[in-house]
C-alpha positions as protocol buffer text, in pm:
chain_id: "A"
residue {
  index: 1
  type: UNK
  ca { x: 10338 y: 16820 z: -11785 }
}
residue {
  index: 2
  type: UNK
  ca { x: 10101 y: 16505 z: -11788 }
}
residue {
  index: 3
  type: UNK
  ca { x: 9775 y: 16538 z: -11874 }
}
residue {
  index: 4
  type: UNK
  ca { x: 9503 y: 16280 z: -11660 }
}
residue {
  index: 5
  type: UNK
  ca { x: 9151 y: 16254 z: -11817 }
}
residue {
  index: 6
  type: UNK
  ca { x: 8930 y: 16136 z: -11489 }
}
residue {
  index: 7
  type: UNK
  ca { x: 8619 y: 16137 z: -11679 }
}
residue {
  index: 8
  type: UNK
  ca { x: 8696 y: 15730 z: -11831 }
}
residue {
  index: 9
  type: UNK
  ca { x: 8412 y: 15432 z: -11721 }
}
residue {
  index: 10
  type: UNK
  ca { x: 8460 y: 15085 z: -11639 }
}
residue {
  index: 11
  type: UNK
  ca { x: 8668 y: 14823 z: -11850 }
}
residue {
  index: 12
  type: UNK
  ca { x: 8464 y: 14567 z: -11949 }
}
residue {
  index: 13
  type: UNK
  ca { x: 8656 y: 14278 z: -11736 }
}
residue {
  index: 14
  type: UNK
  ca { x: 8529 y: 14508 z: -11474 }
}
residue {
  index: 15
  type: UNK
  ca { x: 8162 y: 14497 z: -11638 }
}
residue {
  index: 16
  type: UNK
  ca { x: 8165 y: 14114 z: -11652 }
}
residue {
  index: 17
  type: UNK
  ca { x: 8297 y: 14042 z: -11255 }
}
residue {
  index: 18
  type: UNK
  ca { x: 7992 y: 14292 z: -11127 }
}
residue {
  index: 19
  type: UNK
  ca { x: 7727 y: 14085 z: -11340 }
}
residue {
  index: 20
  type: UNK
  ca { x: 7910 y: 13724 z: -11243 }
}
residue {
  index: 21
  type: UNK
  ca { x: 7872 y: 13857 z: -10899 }
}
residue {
  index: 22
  type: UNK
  ca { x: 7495 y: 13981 z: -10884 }
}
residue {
  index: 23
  type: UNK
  ca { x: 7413 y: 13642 z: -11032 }
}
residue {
  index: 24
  type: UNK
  ca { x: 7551 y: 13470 z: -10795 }
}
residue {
  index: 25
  type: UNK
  ca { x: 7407 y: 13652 z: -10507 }
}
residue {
  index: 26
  type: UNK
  ca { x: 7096 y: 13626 z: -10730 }
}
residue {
  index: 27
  type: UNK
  ca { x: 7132 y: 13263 z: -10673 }
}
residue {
  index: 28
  type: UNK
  ca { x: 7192 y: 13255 z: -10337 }
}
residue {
  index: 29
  type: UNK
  ca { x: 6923 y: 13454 z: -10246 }
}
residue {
  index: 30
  type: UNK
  ca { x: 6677 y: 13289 z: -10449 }
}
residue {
  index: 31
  type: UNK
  ca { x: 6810 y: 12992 z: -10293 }
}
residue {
  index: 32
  type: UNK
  ca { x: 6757 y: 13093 z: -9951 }
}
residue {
  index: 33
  type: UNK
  ca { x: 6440 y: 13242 z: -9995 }
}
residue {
  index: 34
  type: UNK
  ca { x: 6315 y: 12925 z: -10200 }
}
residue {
  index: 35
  type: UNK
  ca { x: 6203 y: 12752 z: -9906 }
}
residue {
  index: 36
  type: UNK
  ca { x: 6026 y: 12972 z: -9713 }
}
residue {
  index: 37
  type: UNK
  ca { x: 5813 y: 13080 z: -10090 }
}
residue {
  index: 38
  type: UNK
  ca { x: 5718 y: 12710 z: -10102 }
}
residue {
  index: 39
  type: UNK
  ca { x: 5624 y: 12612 z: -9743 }
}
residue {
  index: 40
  type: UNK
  ca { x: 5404 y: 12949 z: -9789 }
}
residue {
  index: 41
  type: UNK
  ca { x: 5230 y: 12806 z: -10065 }
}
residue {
  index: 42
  type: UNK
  ca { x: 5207 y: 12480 z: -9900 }
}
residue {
  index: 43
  type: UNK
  ca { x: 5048 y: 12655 z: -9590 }
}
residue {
  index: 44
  type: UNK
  ca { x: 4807 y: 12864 z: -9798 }
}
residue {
  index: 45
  type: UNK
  ca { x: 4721 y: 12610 z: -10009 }
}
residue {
  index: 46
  type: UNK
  ca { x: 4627 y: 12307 z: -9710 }
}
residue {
  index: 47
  type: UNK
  ca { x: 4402 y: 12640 z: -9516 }
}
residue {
  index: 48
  type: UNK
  ca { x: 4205 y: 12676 z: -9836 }
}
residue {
  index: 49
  type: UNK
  ca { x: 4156 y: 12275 z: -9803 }
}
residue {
  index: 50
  type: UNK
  ca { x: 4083 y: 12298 z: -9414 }
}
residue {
  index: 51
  type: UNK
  ca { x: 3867 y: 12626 z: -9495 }
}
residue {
  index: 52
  type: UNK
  ca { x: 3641 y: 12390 z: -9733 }
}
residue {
  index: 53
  type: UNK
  ca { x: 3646 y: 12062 z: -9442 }
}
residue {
  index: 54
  type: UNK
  ca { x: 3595 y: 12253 z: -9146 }
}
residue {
  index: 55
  type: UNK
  ca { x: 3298 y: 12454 z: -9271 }
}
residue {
  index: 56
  type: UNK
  ca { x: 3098 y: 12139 z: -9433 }
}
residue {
  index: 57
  type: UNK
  ca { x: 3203 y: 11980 z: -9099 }
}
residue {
  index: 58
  type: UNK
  ca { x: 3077 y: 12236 z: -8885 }
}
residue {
  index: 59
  type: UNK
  ca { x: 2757 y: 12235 z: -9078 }
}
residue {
  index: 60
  type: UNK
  ca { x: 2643 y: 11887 z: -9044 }
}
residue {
  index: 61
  type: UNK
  ca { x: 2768 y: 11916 z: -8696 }
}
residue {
  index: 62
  type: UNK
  ca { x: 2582 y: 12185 z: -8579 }
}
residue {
  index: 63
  type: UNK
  ca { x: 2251 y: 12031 z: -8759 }
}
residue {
  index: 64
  type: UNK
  ca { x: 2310 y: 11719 z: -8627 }
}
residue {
  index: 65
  type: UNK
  ca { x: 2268 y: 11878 z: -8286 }
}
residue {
  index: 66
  type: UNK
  ca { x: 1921 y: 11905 z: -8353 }
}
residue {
  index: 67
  type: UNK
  ca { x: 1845 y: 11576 z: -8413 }
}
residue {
  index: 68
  type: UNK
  ca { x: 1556 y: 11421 z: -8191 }
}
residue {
  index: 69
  type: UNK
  ca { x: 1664 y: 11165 z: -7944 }
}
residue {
  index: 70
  type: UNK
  ca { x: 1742 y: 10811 z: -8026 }
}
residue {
  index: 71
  type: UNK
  ca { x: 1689 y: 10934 z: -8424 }
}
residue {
  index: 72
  type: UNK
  ca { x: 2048 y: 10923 z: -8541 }
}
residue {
  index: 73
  type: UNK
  ca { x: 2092 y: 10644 z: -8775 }
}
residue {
  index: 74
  type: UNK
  ca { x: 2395 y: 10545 z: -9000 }
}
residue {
  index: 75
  type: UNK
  ca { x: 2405 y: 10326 z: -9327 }
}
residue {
  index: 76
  type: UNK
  ca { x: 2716 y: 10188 z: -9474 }
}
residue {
  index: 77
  type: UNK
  ca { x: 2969 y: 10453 z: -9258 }
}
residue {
  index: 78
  type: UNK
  ca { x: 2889 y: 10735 z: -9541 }
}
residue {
  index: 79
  type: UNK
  ca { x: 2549 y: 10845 z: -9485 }
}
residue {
  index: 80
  type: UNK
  ca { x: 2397 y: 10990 z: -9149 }
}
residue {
  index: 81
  type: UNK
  ca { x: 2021 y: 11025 z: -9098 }
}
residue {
  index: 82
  type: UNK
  ca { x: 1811 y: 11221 z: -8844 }
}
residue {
  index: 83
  type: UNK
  ca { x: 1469 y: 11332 z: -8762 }
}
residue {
  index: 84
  type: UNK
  ca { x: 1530 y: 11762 z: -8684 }
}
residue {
  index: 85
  type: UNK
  ca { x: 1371 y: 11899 z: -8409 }
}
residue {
  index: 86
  type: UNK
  ca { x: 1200 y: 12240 z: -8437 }
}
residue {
  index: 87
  type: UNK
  ca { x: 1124 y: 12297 z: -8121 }
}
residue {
  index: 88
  type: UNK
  ca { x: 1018 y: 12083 z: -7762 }
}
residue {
  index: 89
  type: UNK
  ca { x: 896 y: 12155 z: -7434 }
}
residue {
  index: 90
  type: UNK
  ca { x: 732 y: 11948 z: -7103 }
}
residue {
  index: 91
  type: UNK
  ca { x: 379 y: 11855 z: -7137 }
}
residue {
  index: 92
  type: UNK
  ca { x: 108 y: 11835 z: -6843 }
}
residue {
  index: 93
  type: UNK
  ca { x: 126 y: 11562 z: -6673 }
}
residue {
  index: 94
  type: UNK
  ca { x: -182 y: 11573 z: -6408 }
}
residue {
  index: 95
  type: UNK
  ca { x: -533 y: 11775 z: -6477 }
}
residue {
  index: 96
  type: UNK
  ca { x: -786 y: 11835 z: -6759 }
}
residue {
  index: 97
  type: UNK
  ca { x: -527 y: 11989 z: -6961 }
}
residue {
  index: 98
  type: UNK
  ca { x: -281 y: 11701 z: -6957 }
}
residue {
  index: 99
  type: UNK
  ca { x: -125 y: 11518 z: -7236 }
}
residue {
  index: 100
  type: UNK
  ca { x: -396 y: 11184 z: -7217 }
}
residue {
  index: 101
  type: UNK
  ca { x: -200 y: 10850 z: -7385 }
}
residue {
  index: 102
  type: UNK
  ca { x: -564 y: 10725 z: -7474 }
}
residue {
  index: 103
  type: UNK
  ca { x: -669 y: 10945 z: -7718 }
}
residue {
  index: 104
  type: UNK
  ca { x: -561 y: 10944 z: -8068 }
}
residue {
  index: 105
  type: UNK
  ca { x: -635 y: 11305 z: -8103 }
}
residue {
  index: 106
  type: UNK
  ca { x: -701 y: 11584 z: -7831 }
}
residue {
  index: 107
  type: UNK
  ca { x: -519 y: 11898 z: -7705 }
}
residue {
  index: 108
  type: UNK
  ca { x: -332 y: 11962 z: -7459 }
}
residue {
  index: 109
  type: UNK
  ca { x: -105 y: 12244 z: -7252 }
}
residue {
  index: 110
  type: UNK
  ca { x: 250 y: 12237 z: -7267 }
}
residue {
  index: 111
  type: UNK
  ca { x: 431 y: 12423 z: -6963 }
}
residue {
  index: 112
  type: UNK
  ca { x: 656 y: 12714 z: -7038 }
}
residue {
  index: 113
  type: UNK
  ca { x: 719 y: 12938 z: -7356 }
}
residue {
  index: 114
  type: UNK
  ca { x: 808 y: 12736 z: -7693 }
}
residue {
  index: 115
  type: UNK
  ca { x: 1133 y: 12913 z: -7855 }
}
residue {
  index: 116
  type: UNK
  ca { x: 994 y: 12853 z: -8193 }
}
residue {
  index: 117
  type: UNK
  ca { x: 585 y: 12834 z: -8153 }
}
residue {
  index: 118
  type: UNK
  ca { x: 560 y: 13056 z: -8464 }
}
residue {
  index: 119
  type: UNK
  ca { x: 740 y: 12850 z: -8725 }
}
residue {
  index: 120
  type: UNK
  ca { x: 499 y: 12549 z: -8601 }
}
residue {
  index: 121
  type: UNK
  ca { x: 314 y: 12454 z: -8918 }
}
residue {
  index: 122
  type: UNK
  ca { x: -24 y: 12275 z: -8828 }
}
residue {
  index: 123
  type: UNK
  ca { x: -173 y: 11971 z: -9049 }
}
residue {
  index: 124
  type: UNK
  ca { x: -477 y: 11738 z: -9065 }
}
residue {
  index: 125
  type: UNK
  ca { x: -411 y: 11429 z: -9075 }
}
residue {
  index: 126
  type: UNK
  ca { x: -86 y: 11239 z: -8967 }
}
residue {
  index: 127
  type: UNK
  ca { x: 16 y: 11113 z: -9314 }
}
residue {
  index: 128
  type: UNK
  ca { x: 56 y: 11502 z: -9310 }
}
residue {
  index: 129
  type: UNK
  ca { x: 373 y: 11566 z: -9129 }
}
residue {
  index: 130
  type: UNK
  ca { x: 463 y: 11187 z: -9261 }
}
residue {
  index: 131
  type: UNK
  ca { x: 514 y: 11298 z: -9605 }
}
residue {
  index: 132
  type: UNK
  ca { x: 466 y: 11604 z: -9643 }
}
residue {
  index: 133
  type: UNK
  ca { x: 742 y: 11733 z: -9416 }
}
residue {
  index: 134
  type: UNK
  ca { x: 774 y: 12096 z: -9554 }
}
residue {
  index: 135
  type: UNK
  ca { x: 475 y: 12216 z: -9457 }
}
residue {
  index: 136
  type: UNK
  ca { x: 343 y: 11995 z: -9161 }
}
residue {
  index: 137
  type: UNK
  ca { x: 517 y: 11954 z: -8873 }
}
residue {
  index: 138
  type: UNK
  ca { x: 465 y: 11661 z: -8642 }
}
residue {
  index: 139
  type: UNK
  ca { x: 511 y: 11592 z: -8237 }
}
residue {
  index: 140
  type: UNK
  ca { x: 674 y: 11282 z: -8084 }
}
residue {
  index: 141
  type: UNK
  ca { x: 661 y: 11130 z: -7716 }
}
residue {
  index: 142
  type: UNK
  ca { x: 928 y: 10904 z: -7587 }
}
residue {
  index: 143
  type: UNK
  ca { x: 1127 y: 10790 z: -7902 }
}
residue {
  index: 144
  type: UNK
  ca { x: 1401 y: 10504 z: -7810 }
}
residue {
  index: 145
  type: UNK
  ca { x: 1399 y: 10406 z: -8182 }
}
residue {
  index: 146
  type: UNK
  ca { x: 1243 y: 10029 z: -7979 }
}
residue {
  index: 147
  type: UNK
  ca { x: 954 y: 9858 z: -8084 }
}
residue {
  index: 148
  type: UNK
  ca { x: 648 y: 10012 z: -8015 }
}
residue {
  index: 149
  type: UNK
  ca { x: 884 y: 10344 z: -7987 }
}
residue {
  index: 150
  type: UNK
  ca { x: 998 y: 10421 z: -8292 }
}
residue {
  index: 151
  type: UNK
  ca { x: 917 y: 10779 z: -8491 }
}
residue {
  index: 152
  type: UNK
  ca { x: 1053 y: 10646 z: -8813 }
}
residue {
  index: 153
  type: UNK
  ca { x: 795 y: 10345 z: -8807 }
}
residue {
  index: 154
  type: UNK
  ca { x: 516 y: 10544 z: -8662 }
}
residue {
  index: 155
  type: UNK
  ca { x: 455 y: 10447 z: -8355 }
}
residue {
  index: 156
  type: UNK
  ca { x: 479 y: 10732 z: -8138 }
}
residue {
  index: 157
  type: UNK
  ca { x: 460 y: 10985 z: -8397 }
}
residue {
  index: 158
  type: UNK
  ca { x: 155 y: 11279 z: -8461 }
}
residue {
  index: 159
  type: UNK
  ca { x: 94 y: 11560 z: -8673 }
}
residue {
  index: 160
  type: UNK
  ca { x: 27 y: 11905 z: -8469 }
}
residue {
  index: 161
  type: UNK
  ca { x: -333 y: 12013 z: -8598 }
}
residue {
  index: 162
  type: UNK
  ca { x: -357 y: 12327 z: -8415 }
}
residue {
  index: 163
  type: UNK
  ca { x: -168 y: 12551 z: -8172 }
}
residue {
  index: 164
  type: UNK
  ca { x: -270 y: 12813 z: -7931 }
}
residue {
  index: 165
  type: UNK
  ca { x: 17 y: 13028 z: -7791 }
}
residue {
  index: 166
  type: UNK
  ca { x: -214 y: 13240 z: -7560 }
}
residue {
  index: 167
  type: UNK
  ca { x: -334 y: 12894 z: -7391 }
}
residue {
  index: 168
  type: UNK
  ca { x: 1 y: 12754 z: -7401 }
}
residue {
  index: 169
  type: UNK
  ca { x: -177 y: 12402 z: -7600 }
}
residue {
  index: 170
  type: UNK
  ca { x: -102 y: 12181 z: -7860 }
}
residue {
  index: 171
  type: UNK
  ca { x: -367 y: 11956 z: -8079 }
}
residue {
  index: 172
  type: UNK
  ca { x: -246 y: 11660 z: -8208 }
}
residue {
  index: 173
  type: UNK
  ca { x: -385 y: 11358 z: -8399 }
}
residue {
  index: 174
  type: UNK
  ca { x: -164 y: 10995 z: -8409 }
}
residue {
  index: 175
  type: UNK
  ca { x: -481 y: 10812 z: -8587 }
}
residue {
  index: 176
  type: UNK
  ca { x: -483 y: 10553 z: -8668 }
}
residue {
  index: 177
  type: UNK
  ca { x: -289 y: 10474 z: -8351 }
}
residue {
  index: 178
  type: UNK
  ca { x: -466 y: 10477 z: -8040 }
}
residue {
  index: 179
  type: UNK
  ca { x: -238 y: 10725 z: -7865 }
}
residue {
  index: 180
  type: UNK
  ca { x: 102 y: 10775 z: -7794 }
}
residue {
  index: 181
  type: UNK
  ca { x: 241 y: 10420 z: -7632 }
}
residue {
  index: 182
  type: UNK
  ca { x: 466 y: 10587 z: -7347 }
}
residue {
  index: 183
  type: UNK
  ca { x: 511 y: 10882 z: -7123 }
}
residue {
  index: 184
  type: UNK
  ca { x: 851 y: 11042 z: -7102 }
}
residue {
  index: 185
  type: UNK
  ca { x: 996 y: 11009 z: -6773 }
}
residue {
  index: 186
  type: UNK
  ca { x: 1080 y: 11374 z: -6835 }
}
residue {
  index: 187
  type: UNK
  ca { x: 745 y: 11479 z: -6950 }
}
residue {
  index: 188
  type: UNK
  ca { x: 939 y: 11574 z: -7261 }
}
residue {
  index: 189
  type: UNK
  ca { x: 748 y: 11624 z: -7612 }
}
residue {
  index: 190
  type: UNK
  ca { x: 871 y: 11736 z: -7919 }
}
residue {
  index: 191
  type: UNK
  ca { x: 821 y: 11893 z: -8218 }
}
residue {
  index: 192
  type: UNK
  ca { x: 995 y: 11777 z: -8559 }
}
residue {
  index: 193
  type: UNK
  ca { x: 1025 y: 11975 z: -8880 }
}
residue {
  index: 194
  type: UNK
  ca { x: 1201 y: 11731 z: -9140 }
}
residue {
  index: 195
  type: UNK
  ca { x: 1409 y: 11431 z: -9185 }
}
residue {
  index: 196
  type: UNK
  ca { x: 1798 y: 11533 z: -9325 }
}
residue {
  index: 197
  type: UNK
  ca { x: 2055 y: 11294 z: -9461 }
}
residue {
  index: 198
  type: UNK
  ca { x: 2401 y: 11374 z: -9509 }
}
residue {
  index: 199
  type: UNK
  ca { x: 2538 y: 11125 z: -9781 }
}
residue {
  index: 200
  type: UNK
  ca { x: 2876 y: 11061 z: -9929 }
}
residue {
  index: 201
  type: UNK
  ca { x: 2897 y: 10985 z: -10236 }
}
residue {
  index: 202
  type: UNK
  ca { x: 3189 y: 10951 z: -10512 }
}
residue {
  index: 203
  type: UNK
  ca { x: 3425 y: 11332 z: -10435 }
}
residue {
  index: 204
  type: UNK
  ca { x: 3059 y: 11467 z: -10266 }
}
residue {
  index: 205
  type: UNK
  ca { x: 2913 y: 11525 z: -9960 }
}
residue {
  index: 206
  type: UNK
  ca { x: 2483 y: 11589 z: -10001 }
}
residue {
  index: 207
  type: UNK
  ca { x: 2270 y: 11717 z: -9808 }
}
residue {
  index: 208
  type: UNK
  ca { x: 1905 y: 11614 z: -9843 }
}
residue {
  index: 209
  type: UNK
  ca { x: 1587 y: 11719 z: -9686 }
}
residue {
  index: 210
  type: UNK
  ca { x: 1179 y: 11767 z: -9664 }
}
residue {
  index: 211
  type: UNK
  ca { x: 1137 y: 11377 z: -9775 }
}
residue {
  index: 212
  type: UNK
  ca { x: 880 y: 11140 z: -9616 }
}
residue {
  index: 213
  type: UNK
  ca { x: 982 y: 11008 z: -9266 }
}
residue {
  index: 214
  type: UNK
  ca { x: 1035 y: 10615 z: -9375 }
}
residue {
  index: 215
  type: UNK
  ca { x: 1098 y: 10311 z: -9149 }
}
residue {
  index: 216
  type: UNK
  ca { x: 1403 y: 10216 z: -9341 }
}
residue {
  index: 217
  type: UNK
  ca { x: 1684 y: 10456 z: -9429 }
}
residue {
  index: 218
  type: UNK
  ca { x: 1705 y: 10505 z: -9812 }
}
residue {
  index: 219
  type: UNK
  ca { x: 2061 y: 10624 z: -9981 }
}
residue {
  index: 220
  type: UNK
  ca { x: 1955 y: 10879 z: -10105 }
}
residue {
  index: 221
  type: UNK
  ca { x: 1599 y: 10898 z: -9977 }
}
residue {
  index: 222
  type: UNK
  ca { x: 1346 y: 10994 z: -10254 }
}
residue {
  index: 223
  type: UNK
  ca { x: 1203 y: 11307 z: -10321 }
}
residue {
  index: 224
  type: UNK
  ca { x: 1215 y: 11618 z: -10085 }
}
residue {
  index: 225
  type: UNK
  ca { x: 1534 y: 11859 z: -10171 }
}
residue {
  index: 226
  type: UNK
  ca { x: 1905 y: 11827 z: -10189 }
}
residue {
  index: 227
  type: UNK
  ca { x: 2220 y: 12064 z: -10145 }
}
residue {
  index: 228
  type: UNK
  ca { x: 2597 y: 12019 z: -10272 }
}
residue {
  index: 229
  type: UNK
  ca { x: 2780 y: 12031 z: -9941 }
}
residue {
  index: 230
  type: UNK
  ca { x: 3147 y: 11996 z: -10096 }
}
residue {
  index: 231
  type: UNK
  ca { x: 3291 y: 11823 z: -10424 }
}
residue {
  index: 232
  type: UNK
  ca { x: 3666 y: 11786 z: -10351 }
}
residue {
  index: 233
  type: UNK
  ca { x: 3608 y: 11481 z: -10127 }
}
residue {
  index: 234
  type: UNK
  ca { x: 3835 y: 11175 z: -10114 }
}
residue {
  index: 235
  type: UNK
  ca { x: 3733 y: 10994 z: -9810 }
}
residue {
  index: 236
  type: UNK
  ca { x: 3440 y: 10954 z: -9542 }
}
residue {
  index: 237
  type: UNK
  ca { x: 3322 y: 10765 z: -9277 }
}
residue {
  index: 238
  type: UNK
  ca { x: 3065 y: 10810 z: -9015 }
}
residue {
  index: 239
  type: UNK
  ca { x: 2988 y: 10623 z: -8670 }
}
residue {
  index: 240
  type: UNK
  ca { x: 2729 y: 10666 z: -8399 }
}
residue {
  index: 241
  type: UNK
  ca { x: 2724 y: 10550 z: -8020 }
}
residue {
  index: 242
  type: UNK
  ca { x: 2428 y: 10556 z: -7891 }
}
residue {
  index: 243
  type: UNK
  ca { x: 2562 y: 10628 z: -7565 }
}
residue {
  index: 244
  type: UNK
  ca { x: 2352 y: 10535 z: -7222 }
}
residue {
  index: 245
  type: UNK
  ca { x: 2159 y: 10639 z: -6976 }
}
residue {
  index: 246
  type: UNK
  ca { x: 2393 y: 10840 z: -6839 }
}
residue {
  index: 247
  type: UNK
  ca { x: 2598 y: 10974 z: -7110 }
}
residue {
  index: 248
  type: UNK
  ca { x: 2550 y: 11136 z: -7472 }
}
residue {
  index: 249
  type: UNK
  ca { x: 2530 y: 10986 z: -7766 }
}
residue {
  index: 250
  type: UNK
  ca { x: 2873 y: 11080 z: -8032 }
}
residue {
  index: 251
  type: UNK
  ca { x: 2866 y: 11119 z: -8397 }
}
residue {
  index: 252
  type: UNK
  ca { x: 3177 y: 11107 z: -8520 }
}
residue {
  index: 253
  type: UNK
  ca { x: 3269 y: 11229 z: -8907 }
}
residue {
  index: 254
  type: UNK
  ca { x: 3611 y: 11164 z: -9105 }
}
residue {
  index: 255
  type: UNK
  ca { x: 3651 y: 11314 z: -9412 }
}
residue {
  index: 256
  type: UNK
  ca { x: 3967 y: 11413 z: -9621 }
}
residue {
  index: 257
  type: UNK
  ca { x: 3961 y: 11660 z: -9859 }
}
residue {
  index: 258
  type: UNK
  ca { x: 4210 y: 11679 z: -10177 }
}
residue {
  index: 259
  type: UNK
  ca { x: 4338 y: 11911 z: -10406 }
}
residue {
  index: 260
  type: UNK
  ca { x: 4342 y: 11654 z: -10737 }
}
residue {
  index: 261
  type: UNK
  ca { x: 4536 y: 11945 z: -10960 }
}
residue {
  index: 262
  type: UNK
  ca { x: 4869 y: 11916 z: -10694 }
}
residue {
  index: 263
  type: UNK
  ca { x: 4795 y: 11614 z: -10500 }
}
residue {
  index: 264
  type: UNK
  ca { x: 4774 y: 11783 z: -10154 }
}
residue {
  index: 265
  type: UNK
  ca { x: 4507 y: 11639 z: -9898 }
}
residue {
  index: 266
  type: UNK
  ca { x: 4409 y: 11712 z: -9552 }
}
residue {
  index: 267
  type: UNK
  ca { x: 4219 y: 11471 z: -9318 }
}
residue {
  index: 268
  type: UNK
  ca { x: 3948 y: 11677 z: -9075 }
}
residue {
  index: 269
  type: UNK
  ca { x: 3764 y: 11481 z: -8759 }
}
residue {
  index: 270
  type: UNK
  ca { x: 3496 y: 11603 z: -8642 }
}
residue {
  index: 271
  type: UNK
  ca { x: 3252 y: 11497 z: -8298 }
}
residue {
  index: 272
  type: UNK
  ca { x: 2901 y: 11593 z: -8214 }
}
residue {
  index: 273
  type: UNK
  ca { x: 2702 y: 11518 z: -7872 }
}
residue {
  index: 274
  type: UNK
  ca { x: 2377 y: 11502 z: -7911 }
}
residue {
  index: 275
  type: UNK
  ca { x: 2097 y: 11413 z: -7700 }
}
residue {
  index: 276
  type: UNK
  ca { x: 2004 y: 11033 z: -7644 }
}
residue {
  index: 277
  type: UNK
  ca { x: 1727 y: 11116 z: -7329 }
}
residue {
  index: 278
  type: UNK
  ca { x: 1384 y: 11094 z: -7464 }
}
């Protein structure tokens, strides 16, 4: 009678065919999923560059919204400069109360609630809200960046000296001017906090503010504050149209934004309205 032992294992020819095949099945898989691994890392790698663009974009965007009409001013196609606005309103027109364009300093009542009447920071003099930007806040009439009506030369520019929000007025004093030199056709005022500049420069975008208001545009303007924006910049370029009568004014920004440890860049535009009617 035969004996059969059924407890033997495998030979090792059988041993080496099971490992030659898991590797290559190991190597077809890895080749199949090799491509979809890397375009994931492409994909997460270019959102963390758009991430870093579109925020900085959005930023200056959003604040450039604010600037006062007919401020916008670009040097070069890397810097943008505007005067902020805080805060604006109608003035009166007609009665005792109204805004005179005679006086280099009076009061007068503004018609309707200001949004931001509390963050209104009075001065004395106008050299106040000139230079001293942080502090002293400063009211403009009709500014169409012409001769004769241009805030950053000082011609249609005043610092607020005192504010009453129960009488709905404003003081102002434009000395050494002898008033403001035209009404709005709106009877629009308003009421600027701070010049900003966004600047590019080298792989950065800065953001500077709280300097004095200047009839040229300085890059970089002197004194006041500045902010890193972003640092992993490789191109800008900035443009304005002033728009007309009837339409906007555009800023439009360009920037790219590399990643210099594996080469990968993005390219981000970016357009902002903002209002040209004084």
């Amino acid at each position: 009678m035969k004996v059969v032992n059924k407890n033997h294992g495998f030979t090792l020819i059988e041993m080496i065919i099971v490992i030659v095949i898991i590797g290559l099945l190991s190597g077809v898989l890895f080749m199949i999923l090799q491509g979809p691994m890397r375009a994931f890392a492409d994909v997460e790698r270019r959102s963390r560059l758009v991430d870093i663009g579109d925020t900085a974009l959005q930023r200056m965007t959003r604040e450039i919204r604010l600037a006062l009409p007919n401020s916008i001013r670009i040097s070069g196609g890397t810097a943008v400069e505007f005067l902020r606005t805080l805060d604006g309103g109608r003035y009166r027109a007609q009665g005792a109360n109204r805004l005179k364009f005679n006086k280099s300093s009076d009061t007068f009542e503004f018609l309707g609630p200001l949004n931001n009447f509390a963050a209104i920071n009075t001065g004395t003099t106008r050299n106040d809200c000139l230079t001293d930007t942080a502090n002293s806040n400063c009211l403009v009439v009709y500014n169409t960046q012409q001769p004769g009506a241009d805030a950053y030369a000082g011609d249609n520019i005043a610092v607020i000296t005192a504010k009453n929000g129960g009488a709905s007025t404003l003081g102002f004093d434009i000395s050494p001017e002898a008033g403001f030199p035209f009404p709005s056709p709106r009877q629009r005022f308003f009421v600027v906090d701070t010049p900003v500049s966004y600047i590019c420069s080298g792989n950065r975008i800065v953001r500077y503010s709280n300097y004095a208001i200047t009839a040229g545009q300085a890059v970089p303007p002197a004194g006041g504050s500045s902010s890193l924006l972003i640092d992993q910049l490789a191109g800008c370029s900035m443009d304005y149209d002033p728009g007309t009568a009837t339409r906007a004014g555009l800023v439009t920004i360009r920037i790219t934004i590399q990643d210099t440890q594996l080469g990968e860049s993005i390219t981000l535009l970016q357009q902002a309205h903002v209002d040209n009617q004084p």
